[in-house]
C-alpha positions in Angstrom: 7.8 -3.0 -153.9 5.0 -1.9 -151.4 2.7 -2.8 -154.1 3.3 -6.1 -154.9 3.6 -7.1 -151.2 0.1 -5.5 -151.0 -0.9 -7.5 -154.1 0.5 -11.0 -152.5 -1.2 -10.0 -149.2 -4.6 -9.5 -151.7 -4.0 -12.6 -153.4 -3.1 -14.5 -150.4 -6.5 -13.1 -149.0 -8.7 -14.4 -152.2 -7.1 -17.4 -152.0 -7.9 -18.0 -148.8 -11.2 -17.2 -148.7 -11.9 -19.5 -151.9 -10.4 -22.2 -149.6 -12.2 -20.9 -146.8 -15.5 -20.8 -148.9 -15.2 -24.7 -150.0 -14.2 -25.3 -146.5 -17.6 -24.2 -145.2 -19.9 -25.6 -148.1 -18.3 -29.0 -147.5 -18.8 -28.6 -143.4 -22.2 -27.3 -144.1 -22.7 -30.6 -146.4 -21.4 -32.9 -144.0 -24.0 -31.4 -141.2 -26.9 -31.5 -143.6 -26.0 -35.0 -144.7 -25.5 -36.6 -141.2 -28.5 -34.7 -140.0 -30.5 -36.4 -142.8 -29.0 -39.7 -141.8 -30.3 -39.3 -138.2 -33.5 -38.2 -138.9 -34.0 -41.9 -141.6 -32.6 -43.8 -138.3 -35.2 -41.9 -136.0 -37.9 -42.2 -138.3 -37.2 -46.4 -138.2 -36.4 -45.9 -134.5 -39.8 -44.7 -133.8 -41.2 -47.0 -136.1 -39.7 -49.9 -134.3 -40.9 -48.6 -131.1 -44.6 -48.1 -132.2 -44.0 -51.8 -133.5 -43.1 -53.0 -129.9 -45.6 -51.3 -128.5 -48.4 -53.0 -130.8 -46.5 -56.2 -129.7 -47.0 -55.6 -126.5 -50.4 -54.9 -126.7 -50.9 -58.1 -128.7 -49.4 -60.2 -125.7 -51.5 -58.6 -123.7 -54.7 -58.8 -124.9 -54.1 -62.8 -125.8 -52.8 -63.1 -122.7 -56.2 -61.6 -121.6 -58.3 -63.5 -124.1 -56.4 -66.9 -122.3 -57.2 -66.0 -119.0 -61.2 -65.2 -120.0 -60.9 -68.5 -122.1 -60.3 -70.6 -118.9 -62.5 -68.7 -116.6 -65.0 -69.9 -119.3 -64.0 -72.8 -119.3 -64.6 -73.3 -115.9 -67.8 -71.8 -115.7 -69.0 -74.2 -118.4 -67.8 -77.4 -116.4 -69.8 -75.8 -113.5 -72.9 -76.0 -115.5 -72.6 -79.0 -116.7 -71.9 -80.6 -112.7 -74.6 -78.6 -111.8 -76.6 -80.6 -114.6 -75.6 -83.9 -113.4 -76.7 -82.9 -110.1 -80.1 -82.2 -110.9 -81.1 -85.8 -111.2 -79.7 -86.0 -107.1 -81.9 -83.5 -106.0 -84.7 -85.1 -103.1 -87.2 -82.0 -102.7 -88.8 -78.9 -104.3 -86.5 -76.3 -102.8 -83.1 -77.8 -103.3 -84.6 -78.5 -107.3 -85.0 -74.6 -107.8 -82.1 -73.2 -105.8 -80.0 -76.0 -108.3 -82.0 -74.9 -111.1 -80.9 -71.3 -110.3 -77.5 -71.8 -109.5 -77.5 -73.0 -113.2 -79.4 -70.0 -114.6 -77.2 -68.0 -113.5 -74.0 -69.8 -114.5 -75.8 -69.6 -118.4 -76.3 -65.8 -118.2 -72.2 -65.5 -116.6 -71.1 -67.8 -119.5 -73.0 -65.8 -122.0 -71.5 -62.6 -121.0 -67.7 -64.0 -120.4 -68.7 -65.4 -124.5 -69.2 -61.8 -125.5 -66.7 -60.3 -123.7 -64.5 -63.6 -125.4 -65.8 -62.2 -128.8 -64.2 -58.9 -128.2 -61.2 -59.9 -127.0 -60.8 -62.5 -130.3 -61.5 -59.8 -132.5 -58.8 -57.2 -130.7 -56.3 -59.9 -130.7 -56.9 -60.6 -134.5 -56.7 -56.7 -135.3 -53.8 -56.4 -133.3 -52.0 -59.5 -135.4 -53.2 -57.8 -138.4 -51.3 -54.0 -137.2 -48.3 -55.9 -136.0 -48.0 -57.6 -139.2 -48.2 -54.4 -141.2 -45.7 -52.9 -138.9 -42.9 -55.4 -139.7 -43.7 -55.5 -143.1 -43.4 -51.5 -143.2 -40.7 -51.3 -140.8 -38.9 -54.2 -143.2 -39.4 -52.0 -146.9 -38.4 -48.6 -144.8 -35.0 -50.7 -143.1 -34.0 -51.5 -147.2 -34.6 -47.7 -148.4 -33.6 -45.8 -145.1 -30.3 -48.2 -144.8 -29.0 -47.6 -148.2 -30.0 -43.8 -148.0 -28.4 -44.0 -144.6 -25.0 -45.6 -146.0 -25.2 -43.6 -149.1 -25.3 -40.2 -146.8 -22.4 -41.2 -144.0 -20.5 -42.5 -146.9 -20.6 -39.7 -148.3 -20.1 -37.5 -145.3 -17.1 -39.4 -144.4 -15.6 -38.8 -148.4 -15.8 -35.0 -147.2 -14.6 -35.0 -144.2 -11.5 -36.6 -145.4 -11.7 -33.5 -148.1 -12.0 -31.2 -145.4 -9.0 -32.3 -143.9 -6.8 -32.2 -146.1 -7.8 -28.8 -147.4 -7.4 -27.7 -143.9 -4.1 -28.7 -144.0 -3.7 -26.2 -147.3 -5.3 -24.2 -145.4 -3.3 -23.1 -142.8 -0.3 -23.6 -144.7 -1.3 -20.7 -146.9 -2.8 -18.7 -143.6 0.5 -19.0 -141.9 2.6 -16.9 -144.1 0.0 -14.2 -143.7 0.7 -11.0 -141.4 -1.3 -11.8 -138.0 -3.0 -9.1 -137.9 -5.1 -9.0 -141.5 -5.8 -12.6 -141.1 -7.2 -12.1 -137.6 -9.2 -9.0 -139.3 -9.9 -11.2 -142.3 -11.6 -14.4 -140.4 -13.5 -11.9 -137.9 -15.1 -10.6 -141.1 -15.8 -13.9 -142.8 -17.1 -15.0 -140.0 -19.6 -12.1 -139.4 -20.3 -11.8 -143.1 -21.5 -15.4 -144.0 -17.8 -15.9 -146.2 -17.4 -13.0 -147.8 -14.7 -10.9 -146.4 -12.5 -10.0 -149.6 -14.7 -8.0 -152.5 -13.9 -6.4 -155.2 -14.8 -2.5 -155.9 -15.6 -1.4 -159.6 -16.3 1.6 -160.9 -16.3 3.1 -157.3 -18.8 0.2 -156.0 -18.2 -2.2 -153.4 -19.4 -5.6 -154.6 -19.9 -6.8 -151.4 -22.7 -4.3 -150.2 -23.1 -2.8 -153.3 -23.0 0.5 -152.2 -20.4 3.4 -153.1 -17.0 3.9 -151.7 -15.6 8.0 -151.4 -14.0 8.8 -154.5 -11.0 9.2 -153.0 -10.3 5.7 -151.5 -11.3 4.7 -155.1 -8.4 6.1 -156.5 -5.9 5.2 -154.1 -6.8 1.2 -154.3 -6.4 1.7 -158.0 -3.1 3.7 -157.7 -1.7 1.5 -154.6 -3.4 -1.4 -154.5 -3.2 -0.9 -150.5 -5.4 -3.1 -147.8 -8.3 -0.9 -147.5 -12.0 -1.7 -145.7 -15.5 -0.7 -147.2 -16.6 2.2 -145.0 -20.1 0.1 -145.3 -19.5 -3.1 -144.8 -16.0 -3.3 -143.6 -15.2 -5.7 -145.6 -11.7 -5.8 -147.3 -11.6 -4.0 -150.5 -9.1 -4.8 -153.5 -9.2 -2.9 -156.9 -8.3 -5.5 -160.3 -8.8 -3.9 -164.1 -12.1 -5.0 -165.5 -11.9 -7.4 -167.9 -11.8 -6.0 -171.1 -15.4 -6.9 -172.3 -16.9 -5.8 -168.8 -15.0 -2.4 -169.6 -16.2 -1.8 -173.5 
């Protein structure tokens, strides 16, 4: 009788920790593939901020480029008043400090022209970069969204699984003795989900290291609840199979 309770309590123990073990691969899943899914919607996140910052740029320097347009502008009709004046002029000196006023205007206008020139060709550049960014920010949105969709879909699908083998789960845990399932999780927890093991030929499969001879023969002759002395992880004894054992 104490036998087979110990080999429900065994069974009960592999079973859970198969459950337990596709419990964790389908969290671990679920982490990996949400992560992934974050890191496609940060990637275009930081795209479309880069984007808005060339935008912003682009405003900028046109807005720039307007304001340098005018000036020139206005500098230009100067020149040409200036012009108009010169056949007003009554004497020598008001001639050249006219004719000055205007040389000076023509060497302003040229520079505010080059400095105009610059600006054109930043503001063209910039067009040119924003352009590229929505067109690259357009081809990642149709890969990242579907890989995005196809991931939390996905994720979703197991975390439905998840709860309903959770259910299983503790309807299987429950009938357990408190005590070895509390000894049980500690160890699955601590040894990365592996906390039942088999021992054969007088080896612990979890560690792989050799249990006394003695505890050996009792797990074969009682099939009690016993704990590696190296691992401490809970030991049960089946026959080989008989073409391990030939």
């Amino acid at each position: 009788m104490t036998t087979t309770t110990q080999d429900s309590e065994i069974d009960r123990l592999a079973a859970l920790q198969a459950l337990d073990c596709q419990l964790k691969e389908k969290a671990d899943e679920q982490v990996l593939l949400l992560r992934e899914a974050e890191g496609f919607e940060a990637q275009l996140a930081l795209r479309r901020e880069e984007l808005a910052q060339l935008r912003t740029e682009h405003a900028t320097t046109e807005a720039q480029r307007a304001e340098l347009d005018s000036r020139l502008e206005a500098e230009g009709a100067k020149v040409r008043d200036n012009r108009m004046r010169l056949n007003r002029v009554r004497n020598e000196r008001e001639l050249a400090a006219l004719q000055r006023e205007i040389d000076l205007g023509k060497e302003a206008n040229q520079q505010l022209e080059e400095q105009l020139l610059v600006l054109m060709e930043k503001v063209e550049t910039l067009a040119t970069r924003v352009t590229a960014g929505q067109e690259a920010i357009e081809q990642l949105e149709a890969r990242f969204g579907e890989e995005v969709t196809t991931r939390r879909e996905r994720a979703r699908s197991l975390r439905q699984e998840v709860d309903a083998q959770r259910s299983r789960r503790e309807a299987l845990a429950g009938g357990m003795n408190p005590s070895l399932r509390s000894k049980y999780e500690q160890i699955f927890e601590r040894r990365q989900g592996t906390a039942v093991v088999a021992v054969r030929q007088g080896v612990c499969l979890g560690c792989h290291m050799g249990v006394p001879p003695q505890m050996y023969n009792e797990l074969q002759k009682f099939r009690d609840i016993r704990q590696c002395p190296n691992c401490y992880r809970i030991l049960y004894y089946r026959p080989e199979p008989r073409s391990e054992a030939q």
